[in-house]
C-alpha positions in Angstrom: 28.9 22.2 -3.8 25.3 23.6 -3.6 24.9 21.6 -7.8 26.0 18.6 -6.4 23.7 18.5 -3.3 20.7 19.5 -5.7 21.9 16.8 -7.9 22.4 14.0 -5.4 18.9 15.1 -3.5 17.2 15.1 -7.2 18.5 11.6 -7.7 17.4 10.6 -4.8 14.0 12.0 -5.1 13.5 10.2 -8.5 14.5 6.8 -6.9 11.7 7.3 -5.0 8.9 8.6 -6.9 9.5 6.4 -9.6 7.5 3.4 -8.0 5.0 5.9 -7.0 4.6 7.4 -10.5 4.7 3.9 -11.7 1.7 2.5 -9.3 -0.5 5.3 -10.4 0.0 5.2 -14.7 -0.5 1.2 -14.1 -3.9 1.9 -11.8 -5.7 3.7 -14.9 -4.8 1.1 -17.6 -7.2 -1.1 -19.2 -7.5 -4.7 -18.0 -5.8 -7.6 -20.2 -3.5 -5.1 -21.7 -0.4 -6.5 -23.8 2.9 -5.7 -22.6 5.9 -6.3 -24.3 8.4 -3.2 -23.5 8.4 -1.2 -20.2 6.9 1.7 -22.4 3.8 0.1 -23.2 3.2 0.5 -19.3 3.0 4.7 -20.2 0.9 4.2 -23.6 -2.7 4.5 -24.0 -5.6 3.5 -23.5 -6.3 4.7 -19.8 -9.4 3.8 -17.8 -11.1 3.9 -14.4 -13.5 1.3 -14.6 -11.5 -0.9 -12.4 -11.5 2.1 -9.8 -15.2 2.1 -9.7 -15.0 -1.3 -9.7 -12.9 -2.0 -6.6 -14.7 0.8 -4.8 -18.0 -1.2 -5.2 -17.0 -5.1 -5.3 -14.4 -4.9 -2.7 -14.9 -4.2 1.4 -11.8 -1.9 0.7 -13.8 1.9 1.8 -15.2 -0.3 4.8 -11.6 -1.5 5.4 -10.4 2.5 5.3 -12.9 3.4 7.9 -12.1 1.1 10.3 -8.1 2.1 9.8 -9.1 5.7 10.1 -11.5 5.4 13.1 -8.9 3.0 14.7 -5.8 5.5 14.2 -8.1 8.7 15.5 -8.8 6.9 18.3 -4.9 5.6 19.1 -4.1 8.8 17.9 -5.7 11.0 20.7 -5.5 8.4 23.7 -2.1 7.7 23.1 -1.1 11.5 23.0 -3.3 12.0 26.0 -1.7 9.4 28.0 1.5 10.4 27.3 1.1 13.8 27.9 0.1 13.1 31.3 2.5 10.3 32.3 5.1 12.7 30.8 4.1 15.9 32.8 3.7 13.4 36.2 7.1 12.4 35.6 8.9 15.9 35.0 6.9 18.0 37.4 4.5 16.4 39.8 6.8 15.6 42.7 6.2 11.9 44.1 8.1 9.0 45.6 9.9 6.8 43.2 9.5 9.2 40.1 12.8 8.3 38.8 12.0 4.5 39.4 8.9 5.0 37.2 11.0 6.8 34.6 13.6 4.4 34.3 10.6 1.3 33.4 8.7 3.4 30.8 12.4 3.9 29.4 12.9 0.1 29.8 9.9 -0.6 27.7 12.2 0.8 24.2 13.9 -2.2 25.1 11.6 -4.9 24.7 10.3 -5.2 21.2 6.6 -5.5 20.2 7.0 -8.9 19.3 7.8 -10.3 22.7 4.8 -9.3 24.2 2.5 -10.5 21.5 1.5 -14.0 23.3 1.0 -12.4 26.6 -1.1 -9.5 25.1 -3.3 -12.1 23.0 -4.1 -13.8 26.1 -5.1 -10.9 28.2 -7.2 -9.8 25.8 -8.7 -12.9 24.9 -9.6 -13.4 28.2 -11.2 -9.9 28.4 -13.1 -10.4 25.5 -11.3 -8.2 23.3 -11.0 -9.9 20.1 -12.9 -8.9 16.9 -13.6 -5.6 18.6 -12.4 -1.8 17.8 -11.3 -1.9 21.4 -9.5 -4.8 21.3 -7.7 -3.3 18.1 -6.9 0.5 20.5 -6.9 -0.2 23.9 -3.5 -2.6 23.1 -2.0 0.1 20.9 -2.2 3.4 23.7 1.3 2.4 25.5 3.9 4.7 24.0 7.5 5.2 25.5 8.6 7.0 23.2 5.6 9.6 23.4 6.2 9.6 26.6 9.7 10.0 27.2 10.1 12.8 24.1 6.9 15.1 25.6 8.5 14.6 29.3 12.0 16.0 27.8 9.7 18.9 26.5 7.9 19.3 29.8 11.7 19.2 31.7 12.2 22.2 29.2 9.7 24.6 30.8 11.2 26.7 33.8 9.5 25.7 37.0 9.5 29.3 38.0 6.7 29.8 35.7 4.8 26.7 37.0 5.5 28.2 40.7 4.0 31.4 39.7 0.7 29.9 38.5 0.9 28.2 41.7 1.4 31.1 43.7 -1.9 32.3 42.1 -3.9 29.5 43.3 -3.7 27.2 40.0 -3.7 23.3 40.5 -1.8 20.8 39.0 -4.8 20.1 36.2 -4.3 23.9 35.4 -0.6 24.1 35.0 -1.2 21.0 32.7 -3.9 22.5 30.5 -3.4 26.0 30.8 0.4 26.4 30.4 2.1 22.7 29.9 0.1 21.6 27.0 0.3 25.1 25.3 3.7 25.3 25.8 4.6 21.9 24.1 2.2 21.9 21.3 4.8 21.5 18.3 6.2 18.0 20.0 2.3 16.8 20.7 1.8 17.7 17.1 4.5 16.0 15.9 4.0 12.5 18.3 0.3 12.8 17.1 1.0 12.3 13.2 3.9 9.9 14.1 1.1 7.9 16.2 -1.9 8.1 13.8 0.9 6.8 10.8 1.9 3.9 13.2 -1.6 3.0 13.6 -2.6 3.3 9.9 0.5 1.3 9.2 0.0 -1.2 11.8 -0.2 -5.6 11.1 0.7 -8.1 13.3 -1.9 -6.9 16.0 -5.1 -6.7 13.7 -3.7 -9.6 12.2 -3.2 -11.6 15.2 -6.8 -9.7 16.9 -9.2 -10.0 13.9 -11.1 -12.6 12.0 -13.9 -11.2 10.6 -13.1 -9.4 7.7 -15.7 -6.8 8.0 -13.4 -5.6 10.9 -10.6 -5.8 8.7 -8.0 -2.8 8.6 -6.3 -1.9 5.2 -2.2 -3.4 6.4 -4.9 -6.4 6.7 -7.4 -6.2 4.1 -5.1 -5.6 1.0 -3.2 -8.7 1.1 -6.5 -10.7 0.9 -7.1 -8.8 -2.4 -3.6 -9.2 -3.6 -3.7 -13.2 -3.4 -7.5 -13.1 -5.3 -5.4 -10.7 -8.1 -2.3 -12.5 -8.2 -2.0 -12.9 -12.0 -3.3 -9.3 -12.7 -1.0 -5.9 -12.2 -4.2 -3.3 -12.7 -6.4 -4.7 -10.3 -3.5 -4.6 -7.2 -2.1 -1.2 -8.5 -5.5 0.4 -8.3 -6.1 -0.9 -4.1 -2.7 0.2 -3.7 -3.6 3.7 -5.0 -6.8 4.3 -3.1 -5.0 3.0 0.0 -2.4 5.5 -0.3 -4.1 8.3 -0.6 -5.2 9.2 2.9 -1.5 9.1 4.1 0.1 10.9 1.0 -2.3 13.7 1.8 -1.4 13.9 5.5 2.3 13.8 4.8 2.0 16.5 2.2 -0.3 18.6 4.1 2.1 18.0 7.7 5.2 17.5 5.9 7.0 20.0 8.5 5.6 18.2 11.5 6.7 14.7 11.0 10.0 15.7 9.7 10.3 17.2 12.9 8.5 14.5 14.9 11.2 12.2 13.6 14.2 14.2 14.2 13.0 14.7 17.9 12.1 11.2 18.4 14.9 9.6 16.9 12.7 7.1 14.8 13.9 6.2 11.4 10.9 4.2 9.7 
């Protein structure tokens, strides 16, 4: 059964790489090339003039920047907060703890969307628009950081948590000193899931951004796309550079965010 499975998972692998492999031979070709059959695609000549070109005609490295500065900073608030709320609710006893578990749990039931009008206005009001804050500060509430780290935190025997106690360690001890250590594979993992939902993210810039020097990439490539509309090259090649800083953190975390995905349950 072991050939099939390798066969099956080779097929599948294909399907996938295909458009990949595609995208990349179609980024070096010459502009105004003639294509008649699917092979002339793979043929010579190749070029990267219209990489250097892109790279210095286009806003697309300042449009990178802001995508990576915005997803660093998600990245670490949004695991920082989590961890926290998550530790508060699994081993800092307080009134109503399960009250307060049971609404961060209710927030996996109301989808991003709803909340778009209300969160548009608050931060409208605060003067938040056009602004790198107004583009984190919205993005830090996770409840699914929150509620995977606290089933890690639930996992660490409170006997070890009395002992530190016992030798006169506070609650921001037990938290840095044996908590956080403790439950580094999970923060790991919510960390690349968090910085990929950032990178990836749309309707927020989209809805919180007008000037395009603020642009992020989900928002910046589809202005270039409609100025490239009756050209493949030119859209195959901003595709391409886009890419490349999440191929590399997939290939280089590959372990972690299978794993962050198997322990958070997300599927896309």
């Amino acid at each position: 059964m072991k050939w099939v499975y390798r066969i099956v998972s080779g097929f599948a692998a294909l399907v996938f790489a295909a458009p990949i492999v595609w995208m990349l031979v179609v980024s070096i070709k010459e502009e105004g090339m003639k294509i008649v059959t699917v092979l002339d695609w793979f043929k010579p000549p190749y070029s990267l003039a219209v990489y250097e070109q892109i790279l210095l005609d286009t806003k697309l490295t300042q449009w990178m920047a802001n995508s990576f500065l915005v997803a660093v900073f998600v990245t670490v608030l949004t695991v920082a907060v989590a961890a926290m709320a998550g530790f508060a609710m699994s081993k800092v006893p307080y009134r109503y703890r399960s009250l307060m578990f049971f609404v961060v749990l209710a927030g996996l039931l109301i989808p991003g969307e709803a909340t778009i009008i209300p969160l548009y206005q608050v931060a409208k009001d605060m003067d938040l628009l056009n602004s790198y804050q107004g583009l984190i500060i919205p993005s830090l509430a996770s409840p699914v950081a929150v509620i995977v780290l606290k089933s890690f935190f639930d996992g660490v025997p409170n006997d070890l948590i009395e002992s530190v106690q016992m030798d006169g360690g506070g609650t921001w001890r037990i938290f840095m000193n044996i908590m956080l250590p403790l439950t580094r594979p999970a923060l790991a993992s919510m960390a690349i899931l968090t910085f990929i939902g950032s990178w990836n993210n749309f309707l927020w810039p989209f809805l919180s951004i007008t000037d395009d020097n603020m642009f992020t990439l989900p928002m910046g490539i589809p202005t270039l796309m409609s100025q490239y509309s009756e050209d493949y090259v030119k859209p195959m090649v901003v595709n391409a550079i886009a890419s490349i800083p999440i191929v590399a953190l997939f290939v280089i975390f590959e372990r972690q965010i299978v794993k962050g995905i198997s322990l958070s349950g997300i599927k896309g």
